[in-house]
N, C-alpha and C positions, 0 to 999 in steps of 0.2 A: 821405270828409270829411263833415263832421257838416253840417246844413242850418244849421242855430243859428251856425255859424262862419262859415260860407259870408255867408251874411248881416252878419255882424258886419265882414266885406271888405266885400261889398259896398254897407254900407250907410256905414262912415267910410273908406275907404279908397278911393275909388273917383274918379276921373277931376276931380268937383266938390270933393272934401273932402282927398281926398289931400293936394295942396298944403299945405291948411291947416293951420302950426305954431303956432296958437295957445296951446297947452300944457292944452286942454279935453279930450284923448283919453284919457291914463293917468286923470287919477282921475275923468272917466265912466267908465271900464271898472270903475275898483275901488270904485264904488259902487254896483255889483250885485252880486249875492250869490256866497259864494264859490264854490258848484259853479261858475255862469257863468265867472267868473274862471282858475278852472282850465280849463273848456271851452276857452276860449280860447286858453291857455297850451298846451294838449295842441294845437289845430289846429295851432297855427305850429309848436311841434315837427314833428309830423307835415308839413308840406308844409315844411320845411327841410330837412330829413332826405330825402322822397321823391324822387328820381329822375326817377319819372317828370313830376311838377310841375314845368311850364315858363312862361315865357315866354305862352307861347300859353295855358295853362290862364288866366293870372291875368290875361291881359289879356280875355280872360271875362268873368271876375267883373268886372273895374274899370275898363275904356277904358283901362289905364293902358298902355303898350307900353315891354318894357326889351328890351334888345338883344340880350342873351345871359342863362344861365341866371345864368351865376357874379354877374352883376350882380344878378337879381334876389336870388340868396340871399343876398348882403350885405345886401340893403336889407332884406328881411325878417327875417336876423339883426340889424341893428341898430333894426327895429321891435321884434324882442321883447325885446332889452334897456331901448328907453324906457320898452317898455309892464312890466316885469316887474322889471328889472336897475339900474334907476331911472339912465338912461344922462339927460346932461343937458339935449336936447334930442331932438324928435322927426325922425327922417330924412327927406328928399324922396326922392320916386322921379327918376327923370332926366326928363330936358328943361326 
């Protein structure tokens, strides 16, 4: 996983900001430049996709704790459709 991505969880997604559905996430994202934007794009592929990425990795990065994995890969699939898919709101994590 890329450190650049890594960061980019832990810096909006994480425990404080998570929550926050203000609708300030997607176009901060899409007002850095496109490599970033795809950088991006490829992480959450990449830890959607992964297997081994649970639960326990991303509560890591974020204080955030989901239950199981299948929860987390929803929330994460329906992060990269706000962030990408232009879905019409931004998803909470649980609790």
């Amino acid at each position: 996983m890329d450190a650049r991505f890594k960061n980019f969880i832990r810096v909006n997604l994480d425990l404080e900001r998570g929550y926050e559905t203000s609708g300030d996430l997607r176009p901060t994202l899409l007002s850095f430049s496109e490599s970033y934007v795809d950088l991006i794009r490829s992480g959450f592929e990449e830890i959607i996709s992964d297997d081994s990425f649970g639960p326990a990795e991303y509560e890591r990065l974020t204080d955030i704790e989901f239950p199981d994995r299948e929860t987390l890969r929803t929330y994460l699939r329906d992060m990269y459709d706000y962030l990408f898919n232009n879905a019409p709101e931004q998803p909470l994590p649980p609790g």
